[in-house]
C-alpha positions in Angstrom: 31.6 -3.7 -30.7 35.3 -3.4 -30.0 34.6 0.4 -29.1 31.8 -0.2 -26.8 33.9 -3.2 -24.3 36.8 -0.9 -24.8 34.6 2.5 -23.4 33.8 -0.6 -20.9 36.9 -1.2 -20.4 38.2 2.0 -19.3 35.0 3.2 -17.4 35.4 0.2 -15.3 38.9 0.5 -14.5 38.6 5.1 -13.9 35.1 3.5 -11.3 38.2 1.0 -9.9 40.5 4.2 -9.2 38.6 6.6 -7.7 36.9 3.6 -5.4 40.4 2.5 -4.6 41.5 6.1 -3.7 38.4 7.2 -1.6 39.3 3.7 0.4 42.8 4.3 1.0 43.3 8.6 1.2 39.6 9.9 1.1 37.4 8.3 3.5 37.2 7.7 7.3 39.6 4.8 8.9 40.7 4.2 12.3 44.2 3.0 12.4 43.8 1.6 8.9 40.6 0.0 8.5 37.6 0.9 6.7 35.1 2.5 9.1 31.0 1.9 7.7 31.4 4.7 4.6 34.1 2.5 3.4 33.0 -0.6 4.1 29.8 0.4 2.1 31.4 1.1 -1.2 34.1 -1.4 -1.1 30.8 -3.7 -1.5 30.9 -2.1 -5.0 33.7 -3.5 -6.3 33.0 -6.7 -7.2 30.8 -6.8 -9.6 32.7 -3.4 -10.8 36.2 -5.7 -11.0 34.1 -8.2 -12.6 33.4 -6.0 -15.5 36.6 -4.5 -15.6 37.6 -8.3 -16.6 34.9 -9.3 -19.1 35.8 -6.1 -20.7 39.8 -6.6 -21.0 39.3 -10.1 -21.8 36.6 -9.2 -24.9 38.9 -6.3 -26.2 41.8 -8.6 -26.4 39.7 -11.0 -28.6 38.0 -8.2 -30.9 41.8 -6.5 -31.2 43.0 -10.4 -32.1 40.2 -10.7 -34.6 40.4 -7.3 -36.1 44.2 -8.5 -36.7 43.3 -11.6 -38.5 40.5 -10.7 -40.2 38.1 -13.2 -38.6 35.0 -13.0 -36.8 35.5 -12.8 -33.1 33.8 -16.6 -32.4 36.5 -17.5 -35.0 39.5 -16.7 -33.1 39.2 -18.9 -30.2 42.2 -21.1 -31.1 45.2 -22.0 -28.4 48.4 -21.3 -30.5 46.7 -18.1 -32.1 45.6 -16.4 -29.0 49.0 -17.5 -27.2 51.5 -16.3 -30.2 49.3 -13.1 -30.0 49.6 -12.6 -26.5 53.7 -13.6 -26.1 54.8 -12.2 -29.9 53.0 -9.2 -30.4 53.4 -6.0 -28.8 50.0 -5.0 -29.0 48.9 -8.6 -27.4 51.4 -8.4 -24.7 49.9 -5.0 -23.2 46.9 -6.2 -23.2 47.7 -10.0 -21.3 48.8 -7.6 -18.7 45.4 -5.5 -19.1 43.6 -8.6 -18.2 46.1 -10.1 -15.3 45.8 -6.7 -13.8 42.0 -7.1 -13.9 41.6 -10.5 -12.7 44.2 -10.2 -9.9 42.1 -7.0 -8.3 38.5 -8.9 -9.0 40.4 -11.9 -6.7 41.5 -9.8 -4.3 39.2 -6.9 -3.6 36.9 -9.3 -1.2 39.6 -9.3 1.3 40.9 -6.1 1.7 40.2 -4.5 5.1 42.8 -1.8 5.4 44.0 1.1 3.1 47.6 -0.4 2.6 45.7 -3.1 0.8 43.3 -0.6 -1.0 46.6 1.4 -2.3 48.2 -1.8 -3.3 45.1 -2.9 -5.5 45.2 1.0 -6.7 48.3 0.3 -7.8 48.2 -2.8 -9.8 44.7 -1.3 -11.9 46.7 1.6 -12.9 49.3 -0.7 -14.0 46.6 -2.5 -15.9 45.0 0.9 -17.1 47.7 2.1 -18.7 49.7 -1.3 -19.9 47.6 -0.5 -23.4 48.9 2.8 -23.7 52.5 1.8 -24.0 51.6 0.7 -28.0 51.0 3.4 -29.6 51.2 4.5 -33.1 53.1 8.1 -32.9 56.5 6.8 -34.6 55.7 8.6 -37.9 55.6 11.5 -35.3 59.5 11.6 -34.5 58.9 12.4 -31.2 57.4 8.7 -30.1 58.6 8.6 -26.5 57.5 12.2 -25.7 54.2 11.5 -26.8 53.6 8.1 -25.5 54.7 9.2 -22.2 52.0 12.2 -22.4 49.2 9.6 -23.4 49.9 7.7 -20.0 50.0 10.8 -17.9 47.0 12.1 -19.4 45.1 8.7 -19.0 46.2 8.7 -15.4 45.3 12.4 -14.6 42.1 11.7 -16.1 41.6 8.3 -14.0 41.9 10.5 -10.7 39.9 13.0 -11.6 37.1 11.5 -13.2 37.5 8.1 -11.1 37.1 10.1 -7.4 34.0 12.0 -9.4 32.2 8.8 -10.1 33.5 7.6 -6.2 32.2 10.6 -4.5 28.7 10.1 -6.6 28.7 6.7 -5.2 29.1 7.8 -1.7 26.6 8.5 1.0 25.9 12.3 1.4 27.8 12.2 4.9 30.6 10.3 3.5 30.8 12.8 -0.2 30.9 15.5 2.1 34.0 14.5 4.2 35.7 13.4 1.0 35.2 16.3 -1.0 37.7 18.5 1.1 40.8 16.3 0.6 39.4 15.2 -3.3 39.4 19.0 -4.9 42.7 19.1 -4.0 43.6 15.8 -5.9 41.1 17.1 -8.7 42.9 20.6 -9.2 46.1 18.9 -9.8 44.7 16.2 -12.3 42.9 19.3 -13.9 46.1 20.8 -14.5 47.9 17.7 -16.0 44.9 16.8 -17.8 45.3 20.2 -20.2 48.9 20.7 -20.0 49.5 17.3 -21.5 46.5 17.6 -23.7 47.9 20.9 -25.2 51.4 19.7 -25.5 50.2 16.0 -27.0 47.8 17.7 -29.9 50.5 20.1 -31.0 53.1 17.3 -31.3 50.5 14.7 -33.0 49.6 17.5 -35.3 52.8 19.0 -36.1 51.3 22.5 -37.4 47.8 24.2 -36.6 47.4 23.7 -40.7 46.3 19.7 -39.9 43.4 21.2 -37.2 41.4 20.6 -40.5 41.9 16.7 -40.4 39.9 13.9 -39.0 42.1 13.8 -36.4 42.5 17.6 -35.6 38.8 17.8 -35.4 38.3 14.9 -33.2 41.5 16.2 -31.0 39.8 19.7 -30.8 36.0 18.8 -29.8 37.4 16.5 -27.1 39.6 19.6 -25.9 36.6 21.9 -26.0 34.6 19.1 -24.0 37.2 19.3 -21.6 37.5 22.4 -21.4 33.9 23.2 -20.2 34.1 19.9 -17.6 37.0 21.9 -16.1 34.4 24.8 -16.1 32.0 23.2 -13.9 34.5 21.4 -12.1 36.4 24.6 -10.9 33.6 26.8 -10.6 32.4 23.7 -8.4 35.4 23.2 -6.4 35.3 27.0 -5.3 31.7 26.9 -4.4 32.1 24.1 -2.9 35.7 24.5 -0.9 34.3 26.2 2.2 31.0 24.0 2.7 29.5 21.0 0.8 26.0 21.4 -0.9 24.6 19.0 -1.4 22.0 19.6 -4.0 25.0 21.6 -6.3 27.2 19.0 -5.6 25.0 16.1 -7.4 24.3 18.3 -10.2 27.6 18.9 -10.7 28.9 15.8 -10.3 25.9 14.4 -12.9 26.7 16.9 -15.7 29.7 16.1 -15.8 29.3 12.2 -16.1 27.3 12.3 -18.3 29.9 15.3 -20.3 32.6 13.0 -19.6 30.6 9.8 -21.2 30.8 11.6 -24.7 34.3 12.5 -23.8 35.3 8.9 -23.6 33.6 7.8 -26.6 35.1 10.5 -28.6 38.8 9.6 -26.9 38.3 5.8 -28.0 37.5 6.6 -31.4 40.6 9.2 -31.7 42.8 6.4 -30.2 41.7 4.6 -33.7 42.5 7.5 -35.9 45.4 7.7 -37.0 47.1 11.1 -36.6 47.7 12.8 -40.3 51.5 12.2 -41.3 53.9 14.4 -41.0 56.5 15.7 -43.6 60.1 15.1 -42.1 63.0 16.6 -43.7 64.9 13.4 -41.7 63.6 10.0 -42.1 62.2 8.5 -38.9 64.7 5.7 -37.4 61.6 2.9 -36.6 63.3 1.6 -33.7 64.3 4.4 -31.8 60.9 6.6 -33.4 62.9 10.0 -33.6 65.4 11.1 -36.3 69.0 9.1 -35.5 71.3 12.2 -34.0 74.3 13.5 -35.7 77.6 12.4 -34.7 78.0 13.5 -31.4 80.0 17.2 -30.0 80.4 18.9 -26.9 77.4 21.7 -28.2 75.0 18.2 -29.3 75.1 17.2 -25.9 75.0 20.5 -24.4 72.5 21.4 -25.8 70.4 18.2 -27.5 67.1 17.9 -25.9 64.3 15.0 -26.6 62.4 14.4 -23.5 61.0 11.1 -22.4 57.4 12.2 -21.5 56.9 9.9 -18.4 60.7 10.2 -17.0 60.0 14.1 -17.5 56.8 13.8 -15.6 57.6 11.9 -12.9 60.3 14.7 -12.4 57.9 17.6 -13.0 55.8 15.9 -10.0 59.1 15.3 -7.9 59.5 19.3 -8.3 56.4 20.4 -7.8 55.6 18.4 -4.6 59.2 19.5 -3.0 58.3 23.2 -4.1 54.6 22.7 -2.5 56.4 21.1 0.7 58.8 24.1 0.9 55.9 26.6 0.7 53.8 25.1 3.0 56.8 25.0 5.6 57.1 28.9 4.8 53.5 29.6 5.2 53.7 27.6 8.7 56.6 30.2 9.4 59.5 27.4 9.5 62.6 27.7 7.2 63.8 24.9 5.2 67.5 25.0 4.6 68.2 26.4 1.4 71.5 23.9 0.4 69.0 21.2 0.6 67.3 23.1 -1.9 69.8 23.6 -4.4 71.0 20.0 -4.0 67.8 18.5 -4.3 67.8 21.0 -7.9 71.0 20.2 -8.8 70.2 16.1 -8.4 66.9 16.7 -10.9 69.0 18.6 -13.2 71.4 16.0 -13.7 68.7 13.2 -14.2 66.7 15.6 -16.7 70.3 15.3 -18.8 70.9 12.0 -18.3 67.4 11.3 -19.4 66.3 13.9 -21.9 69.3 15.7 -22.4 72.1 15.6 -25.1 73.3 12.3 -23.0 69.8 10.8 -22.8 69.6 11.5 -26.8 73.4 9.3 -27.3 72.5 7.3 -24.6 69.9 5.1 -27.3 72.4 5.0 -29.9 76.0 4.5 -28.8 76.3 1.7 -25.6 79.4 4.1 -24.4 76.7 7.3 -24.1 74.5 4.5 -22.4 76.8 3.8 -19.5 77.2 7.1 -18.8 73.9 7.7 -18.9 73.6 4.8 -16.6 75.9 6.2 -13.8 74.9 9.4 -14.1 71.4 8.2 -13.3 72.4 5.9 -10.4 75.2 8.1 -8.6 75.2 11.8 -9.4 71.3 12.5 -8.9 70.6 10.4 -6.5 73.0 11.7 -4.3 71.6 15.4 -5.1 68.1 13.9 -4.5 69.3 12.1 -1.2 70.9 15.2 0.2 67.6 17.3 -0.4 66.1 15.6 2.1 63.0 15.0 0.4 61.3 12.3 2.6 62.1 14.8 6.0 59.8 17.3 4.1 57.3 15.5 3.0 56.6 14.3 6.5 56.6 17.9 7.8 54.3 18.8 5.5 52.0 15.9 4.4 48.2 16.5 5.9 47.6 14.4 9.2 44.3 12.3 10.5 41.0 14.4 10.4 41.0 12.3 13.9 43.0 11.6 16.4 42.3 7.8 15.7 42.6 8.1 12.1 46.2 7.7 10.7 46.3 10.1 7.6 48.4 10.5 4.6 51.3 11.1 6.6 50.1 8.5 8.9 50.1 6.1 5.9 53.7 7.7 5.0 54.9 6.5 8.4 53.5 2.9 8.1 55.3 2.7 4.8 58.6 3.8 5.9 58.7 1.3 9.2 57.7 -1.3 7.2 59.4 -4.6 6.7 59.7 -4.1 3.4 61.0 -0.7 3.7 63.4 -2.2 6.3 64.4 -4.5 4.2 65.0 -2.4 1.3 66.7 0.6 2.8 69.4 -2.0 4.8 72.5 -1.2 3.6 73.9 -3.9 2.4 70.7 -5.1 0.4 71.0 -1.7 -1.3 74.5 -2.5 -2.6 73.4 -6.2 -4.0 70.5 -4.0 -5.8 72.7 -0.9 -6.7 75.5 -3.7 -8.0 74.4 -6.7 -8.4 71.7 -5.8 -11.1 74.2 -4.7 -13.2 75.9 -8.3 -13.8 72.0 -9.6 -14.4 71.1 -6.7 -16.4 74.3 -6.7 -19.0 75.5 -10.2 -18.4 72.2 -11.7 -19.6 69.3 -11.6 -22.2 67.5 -8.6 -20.3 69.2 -5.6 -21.6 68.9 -6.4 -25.5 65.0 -7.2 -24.1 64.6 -4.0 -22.8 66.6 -1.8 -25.4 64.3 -3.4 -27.8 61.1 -1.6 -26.5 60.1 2.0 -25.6 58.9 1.8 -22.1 61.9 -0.8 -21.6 64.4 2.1 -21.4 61.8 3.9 -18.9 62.3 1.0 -16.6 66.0 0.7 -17.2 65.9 4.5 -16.4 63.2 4.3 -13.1 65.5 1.2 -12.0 68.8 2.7 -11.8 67.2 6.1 -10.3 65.7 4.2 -7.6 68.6 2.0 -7.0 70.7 4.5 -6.5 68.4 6.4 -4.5 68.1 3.3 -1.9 71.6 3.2 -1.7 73.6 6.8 -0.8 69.9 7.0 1.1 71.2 4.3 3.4 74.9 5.1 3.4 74.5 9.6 3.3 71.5 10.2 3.5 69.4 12.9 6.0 66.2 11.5 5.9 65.0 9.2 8.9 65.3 5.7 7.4 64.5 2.5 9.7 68.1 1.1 9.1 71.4 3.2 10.2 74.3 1.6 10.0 77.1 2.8 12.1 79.8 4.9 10.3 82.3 1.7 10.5 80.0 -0.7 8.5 78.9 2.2 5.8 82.1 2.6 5.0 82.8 -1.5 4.7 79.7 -1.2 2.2 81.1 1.8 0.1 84.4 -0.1 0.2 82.3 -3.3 -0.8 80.4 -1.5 -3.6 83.4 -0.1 -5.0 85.3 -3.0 -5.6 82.0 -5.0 -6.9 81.5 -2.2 -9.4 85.2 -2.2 -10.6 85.0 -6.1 -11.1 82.0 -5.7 -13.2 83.7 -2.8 -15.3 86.5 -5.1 -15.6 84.3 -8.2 -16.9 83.2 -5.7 -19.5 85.8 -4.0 -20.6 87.6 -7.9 -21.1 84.6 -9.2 -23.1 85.0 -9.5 -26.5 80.8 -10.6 -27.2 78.2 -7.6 -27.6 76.0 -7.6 -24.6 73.2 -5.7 -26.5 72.0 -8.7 -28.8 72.3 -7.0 -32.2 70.0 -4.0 -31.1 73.0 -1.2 -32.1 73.9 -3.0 -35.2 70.0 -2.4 -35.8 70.4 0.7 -35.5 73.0 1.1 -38.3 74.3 4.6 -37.4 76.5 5.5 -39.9 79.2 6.9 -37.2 81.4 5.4 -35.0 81.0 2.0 -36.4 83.3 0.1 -34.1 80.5 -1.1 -31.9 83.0 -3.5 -29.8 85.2 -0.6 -29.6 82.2 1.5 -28.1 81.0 -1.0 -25.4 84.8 -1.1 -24.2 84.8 2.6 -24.4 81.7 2.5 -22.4 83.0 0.1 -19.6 86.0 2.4 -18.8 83.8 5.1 -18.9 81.7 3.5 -16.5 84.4 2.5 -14.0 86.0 5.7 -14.0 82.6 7.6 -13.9 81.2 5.4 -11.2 83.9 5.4 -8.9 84.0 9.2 -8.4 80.7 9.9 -6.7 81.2 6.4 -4.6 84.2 8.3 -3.5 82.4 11.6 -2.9 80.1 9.2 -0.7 83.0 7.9 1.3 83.8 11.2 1.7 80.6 12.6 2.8 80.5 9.2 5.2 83.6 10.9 7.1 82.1 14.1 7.5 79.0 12.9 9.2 81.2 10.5 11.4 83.2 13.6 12.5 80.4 15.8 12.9 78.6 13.0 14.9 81.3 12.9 17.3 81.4 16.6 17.6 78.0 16.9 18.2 77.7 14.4 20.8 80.7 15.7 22.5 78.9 19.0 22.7 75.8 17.3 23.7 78.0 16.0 26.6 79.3 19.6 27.4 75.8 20.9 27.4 74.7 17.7 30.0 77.7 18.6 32.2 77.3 22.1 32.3 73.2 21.7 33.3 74.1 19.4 36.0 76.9 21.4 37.5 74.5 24.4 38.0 71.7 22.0 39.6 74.2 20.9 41.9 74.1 17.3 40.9 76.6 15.0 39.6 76.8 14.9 35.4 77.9 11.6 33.6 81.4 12.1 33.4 81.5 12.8 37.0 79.2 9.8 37.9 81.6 7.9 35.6 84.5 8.9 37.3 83.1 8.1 40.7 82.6 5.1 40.1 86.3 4.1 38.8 86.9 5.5 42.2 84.7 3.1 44.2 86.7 0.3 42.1 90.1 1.6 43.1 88.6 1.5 46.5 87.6 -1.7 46.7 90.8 -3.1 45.0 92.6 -1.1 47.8 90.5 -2.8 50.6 90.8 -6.1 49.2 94.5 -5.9 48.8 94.8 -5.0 52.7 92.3 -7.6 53.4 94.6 -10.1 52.0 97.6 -9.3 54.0 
């Protein structure tokens, strides 16, 4: 039974995708709102969200009982569901399965627009993958590479397969007008979907000698499944890319629904297979799920390497979608300035380090790696990332309105950026309090032992203090058109501001004589550097002096721009001037200059008129 709400479960929630993602990027709007093909399927989701809740909520009962060792009409007990949902990992993920579920079944009956459609997009995949983030690939050694490639797979898969089962529920006016935007979206999922799947088996496995297994032969007839969907689908997808038919279209789409139905099944059950163990030559560390690292040198944190599958993804998209805007400017004939280029490289290179590399490795283990880590990740690449230019590119390149009434993804790009929220977000001096402040609540409280002490919590410490950083040298150096701009004089008050808010908080850590981690190092019990006080004060100077630097470099970079401000707008001048001299007419320093002289005048005629 628990298999069957589970297949519910995620069926409903891949239907709630691809619905969501025809409403908000696939179908036709006018200025936002859903036009009749949208307003038709949104009808759908309902009783579609509705399932999507029944499910979640049965699954978390069946995994309860399964726990416990009680029938499921046995389990219905207040204290037992409530220490399963706020003690246990497993029961945590899945309280925010079913939030996510019942916030979009109460809001999908008044969503009109596509910013509302993307926001309830959003919060399902949230909900979608929340499960994902227990896993049992410890015994692996490689626990947040794999988990990471579990949730990009799942998420792959729910585009792809969601915005099938959205185009089948479409009218055959609306599928066709879809599909040219959706094989796009599918081609890319197609590609995640088997790189991740390729790179997942052989970690899980360890060696092609476990193919043999339960698990390696569940593993390889859902890859060979997958592999002849992605058959049809591209064979499809070409067929189909210069004109829709119809008839092929629905027979495509119905072979492989009901291919992907067995596909599913087969997935659930290998999610409750445990993968064949693994002979280590190193015993597994059970917090961090990897070997612990050898005390560290200069060539272990050259060199050291343990991706983070979702950081290392969500920077393998960042690349590909700068290197896709670059080529489309060069197909369009229009150069993109190669230093933008190299910084935006040189920004990605120094997060994939501070993430996955030898410092990413240390960072888990020793709070001093951490911090510099931590400024690393909120100073040196975001300023790389800033002066790429990235959000100037993708609004050259982004696909407009099919319509001159309809708004587009880069219409929809536009709306976000002039938003209040973006306005409020990219003002300069909230992006110090976030790119500062956070620090006193995130050391200073119970938060950062919280977040140490789970897998995906060092994800969000790592997202936070990329995008932190990002809002702010976006606000203070940054190219890209950004609602709030800040003359030079007040950028520099806020760098000035920033700096000495982030050396009082260095300070405060470097004084303290309490562990701000809660005990999750001394769980660790690394048998070097054992001093663990000793490391966080080592950390806090690191972080001062490694923090201040690129601040600095900002301050810096805020004097250029000033100065080549002025001299641009004093050759702007020149230019003005020079035009208007050879039409014959006054230019604005003359205008400015006659009218001093009709001042003087009148100062001259009003002294004689008073004597």
């Amino acid at each position: 039974m628990i298999s069957l709400f589970k297949f519910l479960s995620l069926a409903s929630a891949f239907s709630l995708v691809g619905i969501f993602l025809a409403l908000a990027f696939l179908l036709d709007e006018i200025e936002g709102y859903f036009q009749d093909s949208g307003i038709k399927l949104k009808r759908l989701l309902p009783p579609i969200a509705a399932l999507w809740s029944l499910s979640t909520i049965v699954t978390f009962l069946a995994d309860l009982a399964e726990i416990v060792d009680r029938p499921i009409l046995e389990v219905f007990d207040g204290n037992l569901i409530r220490s399963f949902a706020l003690q246990v990992v497993l029961g945590k993920v899945l309280l925010i399965n079913i939030i996510a579920a019942l916030i979009v079944l109460f809001f999908v009956p008044f969503i009109k627009r596509t910013g509302g459609a993307v926001a309830l997009l959003l919060i399902t995949l949230i909900g979608l993958l929340a499960p994902y983030l227990e896993n049992h690939n410890a015994s692996s050694g490689h626990h947040m590479l794999v988990v990471g490639l579990v949730i990009v797979h799942v998420l792959a898969l729910s585009f792809w397969i969601g915005g099938l089962i959205a185009l089948t529920l479409m009218s055959a006016t609306a599928r066709k007008l879809a599909h040219g935007r959706f094989h796009h979206i599918a081609l890319w999922s197609l590609a995640t979907v088997a790189l991740t799947g390729i790179v997942n088996g052989w970690v899980r496995l360890g060696s092609l000698s476990q193919i043999g297994s339960n698990y390696g032969l569940l593993l390889l007839g859902k890859s060979l499944l997958l592999g002849l969907i992605f058959t049809i689908a591209f064979k499809g997808y070409k067929r189909n890319l210069e004109s829709v038919n119809e008839q092929s279209l629905v027979r495509q789409l119905t072979i492989e629904g009901l291919l992907f139905a067995l596909t599913m099944a087969m997935a659930i059950i290998l999610g409750r297979t445990s993968p064949p163990e693994l002979k280590n030559s190193a015993a597994i560390n059970p917090i961090l799920g990897s070997v612990m690292p050898q005390p560290p040198t200069l060539s272990r944190l050259l060199l050291g390497y343990e991706p983070n599958g979702l950081f290392l993804a969500f920077l393998v998209l960042l690349v590909a979608l700068y290197i896709k805007g670059v080529v489309v400017l060069s197909r369009r004939g229009d150069k993109w300035p190669i230093n933008r280029t190299i910084f935006f490289a040189l920004g990605i290179s120094v997060a994939d380090f501070a993430v996955n590399g030898g410092l990413g490795v240390y960072s888990h283990v020793a709070f001093s790696f951490h911090m510099v880590a931590h400024m690393a990740l909120a100073t040196l690449a975001p300023i790389g990332i800033v002066l790429g230019a990235p959000i100037t590119l993708a609004l050259r390149t982004l696909p407009i309105g099919r319509t001159s009434q309809e708004r587009g993804v880069r219409g929809f790009a536009l709306a976000l950026l002039h938003s209040r929220y973006s306005r409020f977000l990219t003002n300069p001096i909230v992006a110090m309090l976030i790119f500062d402040v956070s620090m006193f609540a995130l050391y200073f409280t119970d938060l950062f032992q919280w977040l140490m002490s789970y897998h995906f919590g060092h994800f969000f410490m790592e997202m936070h203090f990329f995008i932190a950083g990002f809002l702010f040298f976006a606000a203070l150096i940054g190219i890209d058109p950004v609602p709030n701009k800040f003359p030079f004089v007040a950028r520099i008050v806020v760098i000035l501001a920033a700096m000495s808010i982030h050396a009082f908080f260095s300070i405060s850590l470097m004084s303290s004589s309490v562990l701000v981690d809660g005990g999750y190092f001394a769980a660790l019990d690394r048998p070097w550097w054992p001093d663990l006080l000793g490391d966080q004060k080592t950390g806090a100077a690191f972080g001062w002096a490694f923090g201040e630097v690129p601040i600095l470099l900002a301050l810096a970079a805020t004097f250029v721009q000033w100065v080549r401000s002025d001299s641009h707008e004093a050759a702007r001048l020149e230019r003005s001037s020079e035009r208007a001299r050879a039409a014959g007419v006054p230019d604005e320093v003359d205008r400015y200059n006659e009218y001093l002289k009709s001042l003087e005048q009148r100062e001259q005629r009003d002294q004689r008129d008073q004597r």
